[in-house]
N, C-alpha and C positions, 0 to 999 in steps of 0.2 A: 436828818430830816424826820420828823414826824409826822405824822398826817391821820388822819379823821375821814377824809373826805374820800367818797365810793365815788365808782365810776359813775351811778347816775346824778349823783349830787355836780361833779364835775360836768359830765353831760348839759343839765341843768343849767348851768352856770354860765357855759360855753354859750348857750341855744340862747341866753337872753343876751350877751356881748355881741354877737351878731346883727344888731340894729347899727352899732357903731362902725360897721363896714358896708360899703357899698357892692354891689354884685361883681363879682370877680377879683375883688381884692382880696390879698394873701393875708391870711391869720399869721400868728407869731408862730414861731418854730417849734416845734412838740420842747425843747429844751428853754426855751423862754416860760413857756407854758409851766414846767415841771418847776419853775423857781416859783413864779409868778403862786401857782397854789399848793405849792408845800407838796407835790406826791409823787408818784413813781413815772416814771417815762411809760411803764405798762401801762395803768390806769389813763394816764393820756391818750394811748393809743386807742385803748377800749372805748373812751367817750367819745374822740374823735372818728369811729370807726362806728358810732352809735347814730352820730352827726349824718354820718355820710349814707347810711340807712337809711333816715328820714329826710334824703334827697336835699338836708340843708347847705351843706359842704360839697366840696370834691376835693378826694387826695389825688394829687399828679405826684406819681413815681419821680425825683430826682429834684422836683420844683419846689412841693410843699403843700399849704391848704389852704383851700380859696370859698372864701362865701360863693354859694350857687348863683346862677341867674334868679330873677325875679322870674314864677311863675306861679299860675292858678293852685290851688292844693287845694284838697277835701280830706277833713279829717274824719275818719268814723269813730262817734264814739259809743258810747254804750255800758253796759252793765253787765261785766263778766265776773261779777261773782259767784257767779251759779256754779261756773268750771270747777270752783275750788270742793264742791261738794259732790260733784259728778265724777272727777276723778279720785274723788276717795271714797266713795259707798263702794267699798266690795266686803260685802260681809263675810267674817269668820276669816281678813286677809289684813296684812295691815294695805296703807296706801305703796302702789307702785311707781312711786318718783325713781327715778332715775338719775342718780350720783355722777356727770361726766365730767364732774369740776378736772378732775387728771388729765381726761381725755381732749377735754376743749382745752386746757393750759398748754400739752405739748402740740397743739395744733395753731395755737396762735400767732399770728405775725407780727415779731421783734420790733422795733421801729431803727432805724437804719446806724443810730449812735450808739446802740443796745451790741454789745460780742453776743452772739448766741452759743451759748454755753447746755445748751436744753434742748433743742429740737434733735429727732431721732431722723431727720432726713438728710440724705445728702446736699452741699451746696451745689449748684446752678455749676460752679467751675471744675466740680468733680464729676459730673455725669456728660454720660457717652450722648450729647443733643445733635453733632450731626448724627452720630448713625439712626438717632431716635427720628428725626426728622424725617431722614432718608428711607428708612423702614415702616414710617406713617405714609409717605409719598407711593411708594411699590405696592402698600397695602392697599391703598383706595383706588388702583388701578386693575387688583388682581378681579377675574370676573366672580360674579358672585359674591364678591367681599362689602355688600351692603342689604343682600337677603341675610333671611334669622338662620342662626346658630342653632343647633341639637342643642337639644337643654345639658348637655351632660359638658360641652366642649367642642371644638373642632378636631376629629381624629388625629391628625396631624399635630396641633400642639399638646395634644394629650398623649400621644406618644413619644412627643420628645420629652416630657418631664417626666415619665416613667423612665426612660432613661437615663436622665438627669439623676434621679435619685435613687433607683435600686437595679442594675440589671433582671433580677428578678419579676419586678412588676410587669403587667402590662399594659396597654392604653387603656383597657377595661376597667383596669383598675383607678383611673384618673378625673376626678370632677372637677371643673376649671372654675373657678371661685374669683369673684370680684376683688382681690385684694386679700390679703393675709388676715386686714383684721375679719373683714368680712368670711375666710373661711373657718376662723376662729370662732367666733360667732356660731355657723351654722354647725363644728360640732360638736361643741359646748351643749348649745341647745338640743341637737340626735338625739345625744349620749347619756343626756341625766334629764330626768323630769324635776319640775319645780317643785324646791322643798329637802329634796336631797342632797347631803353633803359632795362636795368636789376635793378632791387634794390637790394642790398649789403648790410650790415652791416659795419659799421664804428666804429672802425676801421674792419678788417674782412682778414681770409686769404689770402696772396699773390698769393697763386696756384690759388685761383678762380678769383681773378683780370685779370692773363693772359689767363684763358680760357678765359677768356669773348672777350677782346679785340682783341685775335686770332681767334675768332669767328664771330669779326665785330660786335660786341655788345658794348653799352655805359652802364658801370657800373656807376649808379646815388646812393651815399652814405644815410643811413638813420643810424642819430647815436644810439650808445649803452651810457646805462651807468649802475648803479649796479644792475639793475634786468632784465639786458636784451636790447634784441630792444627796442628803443622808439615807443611804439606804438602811440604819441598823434599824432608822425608828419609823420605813415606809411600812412596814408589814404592820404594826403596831395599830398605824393610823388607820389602817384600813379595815384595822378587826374591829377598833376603837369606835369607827364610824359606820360603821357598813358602806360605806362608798365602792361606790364601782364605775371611778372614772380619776385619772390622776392627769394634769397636764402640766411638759416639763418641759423644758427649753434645755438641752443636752450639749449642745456646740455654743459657744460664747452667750451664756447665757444672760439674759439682761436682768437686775442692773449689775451682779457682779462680775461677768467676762469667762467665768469657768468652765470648762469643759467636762461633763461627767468623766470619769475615771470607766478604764475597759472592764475591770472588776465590778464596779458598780452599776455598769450598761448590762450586764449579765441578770445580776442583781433583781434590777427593775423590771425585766419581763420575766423573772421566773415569781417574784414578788405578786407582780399581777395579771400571770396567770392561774395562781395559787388560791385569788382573793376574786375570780372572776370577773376581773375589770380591765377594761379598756384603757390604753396610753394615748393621751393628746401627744405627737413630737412636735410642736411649733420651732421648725430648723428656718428659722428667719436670719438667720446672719451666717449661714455657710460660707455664700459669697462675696463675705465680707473678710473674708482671711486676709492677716499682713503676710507680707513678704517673706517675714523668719518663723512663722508659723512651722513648726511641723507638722507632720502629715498626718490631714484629720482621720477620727473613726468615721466608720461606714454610718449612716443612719440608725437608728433602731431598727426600723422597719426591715434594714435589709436580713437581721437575724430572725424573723418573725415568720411563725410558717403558721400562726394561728389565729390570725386575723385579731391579736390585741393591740394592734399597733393601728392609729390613723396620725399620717404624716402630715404636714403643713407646708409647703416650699412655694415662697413668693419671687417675683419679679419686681417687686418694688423696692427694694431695699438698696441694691446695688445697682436700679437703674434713674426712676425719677419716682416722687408720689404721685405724679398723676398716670402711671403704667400700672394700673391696678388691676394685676392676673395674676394668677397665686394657684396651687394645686393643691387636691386634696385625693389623699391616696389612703383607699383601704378597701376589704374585702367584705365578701357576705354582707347580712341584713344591713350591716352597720352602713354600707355606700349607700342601700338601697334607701333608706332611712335618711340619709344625708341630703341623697338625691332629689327627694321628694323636699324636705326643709327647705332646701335651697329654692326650687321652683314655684311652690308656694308665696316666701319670699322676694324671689325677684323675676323668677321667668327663667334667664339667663345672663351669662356676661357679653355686651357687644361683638359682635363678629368683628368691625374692622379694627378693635383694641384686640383680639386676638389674631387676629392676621398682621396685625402689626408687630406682634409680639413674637410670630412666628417669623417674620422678618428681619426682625432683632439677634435674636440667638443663634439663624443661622447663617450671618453675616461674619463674615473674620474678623471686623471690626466688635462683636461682642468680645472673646478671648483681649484680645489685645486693650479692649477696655477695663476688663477684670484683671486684668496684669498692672494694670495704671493704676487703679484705683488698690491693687495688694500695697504697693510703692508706697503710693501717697496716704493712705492711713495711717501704714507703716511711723510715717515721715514725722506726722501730728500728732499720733502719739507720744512721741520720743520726745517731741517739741512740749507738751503740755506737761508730760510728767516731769523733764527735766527743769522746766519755770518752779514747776511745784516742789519739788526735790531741794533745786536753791534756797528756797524762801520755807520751807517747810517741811523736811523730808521724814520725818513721823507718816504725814498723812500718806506717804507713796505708799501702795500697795506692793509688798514684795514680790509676787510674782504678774507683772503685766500683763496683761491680755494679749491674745497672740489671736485676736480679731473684735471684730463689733467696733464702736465705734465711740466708746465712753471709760469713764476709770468712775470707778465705786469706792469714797473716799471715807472711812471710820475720821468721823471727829471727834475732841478730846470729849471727856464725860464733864457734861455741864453745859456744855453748847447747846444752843438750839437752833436744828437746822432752820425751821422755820425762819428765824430773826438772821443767823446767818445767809437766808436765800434775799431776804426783805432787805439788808444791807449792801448785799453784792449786787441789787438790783439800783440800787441809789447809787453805785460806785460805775453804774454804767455795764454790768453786767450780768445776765439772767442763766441761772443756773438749777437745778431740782433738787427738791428736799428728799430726803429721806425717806419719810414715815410714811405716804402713798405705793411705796412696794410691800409692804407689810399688810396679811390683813387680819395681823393683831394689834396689840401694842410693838413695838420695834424694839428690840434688846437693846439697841445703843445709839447713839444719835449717827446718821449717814448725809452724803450727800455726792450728785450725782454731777459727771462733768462728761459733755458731749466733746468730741472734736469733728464732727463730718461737718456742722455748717455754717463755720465761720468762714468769710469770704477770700482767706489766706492762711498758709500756717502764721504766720507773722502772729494775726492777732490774738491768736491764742498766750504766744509771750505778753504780749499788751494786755490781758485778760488776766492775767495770774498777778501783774505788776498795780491793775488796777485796787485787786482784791487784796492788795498788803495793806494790814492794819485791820484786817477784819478775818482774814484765815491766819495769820500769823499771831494771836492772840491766844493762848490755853484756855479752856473751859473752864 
């Protein structure tokens, strides 16, 4: 399949076939659709979801999509070309657009005949919903649980996640953060003023790419390979740059699953304490451990007696995206700095989303849900690698992740992920390129394969079986 045609051209197209349906009749199926104009079941979804924005459509979950009712509408229009010059007069700067093409792509919604092979969430049938339920229910009964929050946290869940992640720490030491990416974010921004380089991991999350850069920050790459950051060549980077901020994902790191080495954990705070800088640890996938994992290292932070370490630990990962509480733990100016970011920013995080979160964790139903979900990751990954193993066992990674929730696959030289993502998205399956974890060029061509949220292991075999004839091909 070829195609030409953008989301709004399709939009476009859609909004004028619309006279030929009467109000409440069903449009053709997003896969009628995707023959009908030659494009991707994404692009479908995007115009039909641009549709439904301007109240011409409605999608019903399970049913399909129906011309709206006939009613009054006011269009406003007007002459917004002004904005275009408004947002870019900052003299002596370039323009500050904002790059969230990575960010809005892993947030977008599959369309239902799509495997999701790319979404960083878990599905609906691996997360703990009664206990969530049940600990939303208890929270909005407890008293007080709909006055405001101390800007810092509720003492109570800030000392559980000081516990949670370093005996050492104390609730003092705890700022309760909207979400992971959102504590990201705020200490990304604390910690380096705009204009100054940041060290990264190579390749390394796309989310923290575009803080960076919306931040006015130069992300300067320091690669990975199977035990982690390279530490021979983090001191280098850092004399290189004058940077005085590195942030690394140390436990299953994303996208390639590795675990820094205990040598190398040493390494990195003696490295930047040396170079007087600051450690972001984004530990977003601790409690994502499989089953045969062995027994993780301690945090960074917990060897840290000099306040170079600010930790990151969410609840979102292993429970739902919409439980967005996350902690951020660190000491001196640096929290106080943090603190302030943060309130400036948002005030604080909902009181009844953290008393619900506090209800969550200390439920016996939490354990027992992380014990399910060690299993069932476990389960999907073995499933996916061994589809991919049959039909192509080059691409397996030798050593497997032993958590998170994806494999990080080297394709041959000549590939290109891009055309390979574009393909596996016509074969009925969406998957992530490569070259968005890099924020250089990328040494070799990559591509990224989720298992948390397809709605079965099964489909994951169906997912691998689809994509023959297009991963089974050399570069």
């Amino acid at each position: 399949m070829v195609s030409r045609t953008s989301v709004a051209e399709l939009a476009g197209s859609l909004r004028r076939d619309l006279a030929r349906y009467s109000p409440d009749e069903q449009l053709p199926s997003s896969r009628d659709l995707v023959a009908r104009y030659q494009v991707s079941p994404v692009t479908v979804s995007r115009a039909i979801a641009t549709l439904v924005a301007e109240g011409l459509v409605v999608s019903r979950p399970g049913a399909g999509v129906f011309r709206a009712g006939d009613r009054p509408r006011t269009r406003v229009t007007g002459d917004l070309s002004w904005q275009e010059i408004a947002l870019s007069a900052e003299p002596g700067s370039a323009p500050r657009a904002v790059d969230a093409t990575e960010v809005l792509t892993s947030l977008a919604h599959v369309p239902p005949e799509i495997i999701d092979l790319n979404s960083g969430y878990l599905h609906s049938s691996l997360m703990p919903e009664q206990a969530l339920a049940s600990a939303l229910t208890r929270a909005a009964r407890r008293p007080g649980s709909w006055s405001r929050p101390p800007v810092e946290g509720l003492s109570e869940l800030r000392g559980w996640f000081a516990r949670d992640i370093a005996p050492r720490l104390a609730a003092s030491d705890i700022l309760i953060a909207a979400g992971g990416q959102s504590a990201l974010t705020t200490a990304v921004r604390s910690l380096a003023a705009p204009g100054m380089p940041v060290l990264v991991e190579s390749p390394t999350y796309p989310g923290l790419l575009a803080i960076a850069r919306a931040a006015g920050l130069r992300p300067v790459p320091v690669p990975v390979d199977g035990d982690g950051l390279r530490t021979d060549l983090l001191a280098g980077a850092f004399a290189a740059t004058g940077a005085r901020l590195l942030v690394c994902q140390p436990v299953f790191h994303n996208p390639t699953g590795t675990v820094l080495s205990p040598r190398r954990r040493r390494d990195v705070l003696a490295i930047a304490r040396e170079a007087g800088a600051f450690v972001i640890e984004d530990d977003f996938a601790r409690r994502l451990v499989h089953d045969d994992a062995p027994p993780l290292p301690p945090p960074l932070i917990a060897a840290d007696d000099d306040g170079i370490v600010v930790h990151i630990r969410s609840l979102t990962k292993p429970a739902s995206p919409n439980l967005r509480v996350a902690a951020l733990a660190a000491r001196g100016p640096a929290f106080a700095r943090m603190r302030a970011t943060q309130a400036v920013d948002g005030f604080f995080v909902p009181r009844p989303l953290q008393e619900a979160s506090l209800e969550l964790v200390a439920a016996p139903a939490w354990e027992r849900h992380l014990r399910v979900l060690a299993s069932a990751l476990k389960h999907r990954r073995d499933i996916l690698a061994g589809a991919l193993a049959r039909m192509r066992p080059d691409l397996v990674p030798e050593r497997l992740p032993h958590g998170g929730f994806h494999l990080w696959l080297r394709l041959p030289d000549g590939q290109d992920p891009q055309q390979v993502t574009a393909a596996a998205l016509r074969a009925g399956v969406a998957i992530t390129p490569g070259g968005p974890y890099f924020s250089a060029e990328p040494p070799a061509p990559y591509i990224r394969m989720s298992y948390s949220h397809t709605d079965g292991p099964d489909r994951l075999a169906d997912a691998v079986s689809r994509l023959r004839g297009i991963l089974d091909q050399p570069g």
